[in-house]
N, C-alpha and C positions, 0 to 999 in steps of 0.2 A: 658702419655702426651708427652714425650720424644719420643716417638717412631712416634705418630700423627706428629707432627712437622716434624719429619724427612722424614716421606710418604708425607707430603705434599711439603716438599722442592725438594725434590726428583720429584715428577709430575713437579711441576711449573718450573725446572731446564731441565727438558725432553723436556716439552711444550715448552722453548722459543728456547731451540736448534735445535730442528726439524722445529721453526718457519723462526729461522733465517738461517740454508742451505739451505729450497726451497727457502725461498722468495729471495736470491742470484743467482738464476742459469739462468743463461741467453744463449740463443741460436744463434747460429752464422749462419743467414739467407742465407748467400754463400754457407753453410755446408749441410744448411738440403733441399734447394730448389737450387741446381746449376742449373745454366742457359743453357739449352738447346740450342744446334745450330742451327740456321736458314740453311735452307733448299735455297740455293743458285741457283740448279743449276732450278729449278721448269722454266713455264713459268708462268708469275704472270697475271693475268688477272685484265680488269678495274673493271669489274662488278661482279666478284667475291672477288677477293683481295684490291683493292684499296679502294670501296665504303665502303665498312665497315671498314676499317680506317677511314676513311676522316666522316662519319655522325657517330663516335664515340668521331672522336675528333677535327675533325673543324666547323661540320654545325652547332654548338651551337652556331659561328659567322659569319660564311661563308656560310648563304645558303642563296634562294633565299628570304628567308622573314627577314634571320634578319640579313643580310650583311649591309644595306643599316643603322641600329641604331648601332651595336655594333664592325660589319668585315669592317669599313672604305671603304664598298661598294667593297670589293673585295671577287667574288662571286667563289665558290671552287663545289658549289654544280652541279654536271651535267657534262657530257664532253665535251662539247664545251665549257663552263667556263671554267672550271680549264686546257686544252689544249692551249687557247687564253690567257691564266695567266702564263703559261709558256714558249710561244713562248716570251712573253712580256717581261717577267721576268726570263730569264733561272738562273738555278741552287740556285733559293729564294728562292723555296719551299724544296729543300732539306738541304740547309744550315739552316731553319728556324727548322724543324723539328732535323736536328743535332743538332741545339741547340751551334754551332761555331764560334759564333758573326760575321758573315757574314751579318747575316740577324735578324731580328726578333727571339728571340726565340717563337716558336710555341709547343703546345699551349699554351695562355699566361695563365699566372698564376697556370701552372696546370701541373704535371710530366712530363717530356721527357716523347717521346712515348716508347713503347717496341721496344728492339734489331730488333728484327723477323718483326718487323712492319713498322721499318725506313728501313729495307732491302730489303722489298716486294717493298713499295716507289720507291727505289734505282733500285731494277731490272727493274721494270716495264718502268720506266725513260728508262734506257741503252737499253732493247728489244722495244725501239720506242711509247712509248706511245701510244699504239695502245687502241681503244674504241673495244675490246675483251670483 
């Protein structure tokens, strides 16, 4: 009976210490996913590079249907919008997306964009905003 007891303390002593080192281990997101460098010197295009930011993470309020209930009628979708928004407005849409209290943080209520994605922004800005 002595011995039962003892096999059982022994498991139930094993089970909680194996229980409790994994359920401790936590991983250091910087470590296991470093952030890869943006790609600077590229030339960034409207219609390849820009639109696909912009209808991932502004036309849910900035386009052309639903600016006018939720984007305060400021219209991001298209490039003569968003080139006429930024002669209007220079340097809001990048302070909004830096997220540097300049401006608006963009988008609201929702992540900073990615590094690589405020950067493509940024160049395409500096190389002229060209409709490329």
């Amino acid at each position: 009976m002595k011995k039962l007891i003892s096999i059982s303390l022994f498991i139930v002593i094993a089970i909680v210490s194996l229980t409790v080192t994994n359920a401790c281990y936590y991983d250091k997101e910087d470590i296991l996913y470093p952030e890869q460098p943006c790609d600077t010197s590229k030339t960034v295009s409207y219609s390849s590079d820009v639109v696909p930011i912009l209808s991932v993470n502004c036309y849910n309020c900035h386009s052309l249907v639903n600016a006018p209930v939720y984007g305060e009628n400021l219209i991001l979708e298209g490039y003569v919008n968003l080139r006429t928004y930024m002669l209007l407005e220079p340097e809001t849409l990048e302070n909004s997306i830096n997220q540097n209290g300049k401006a608006l943080n963009m988008p609201r209520g929702a992540a900073k964009l990615a590094k690589c994605s405020i950067s493509d922004i940024e160049i395409w800005v500096k190389q002229g905003a060209r409709n490329n």
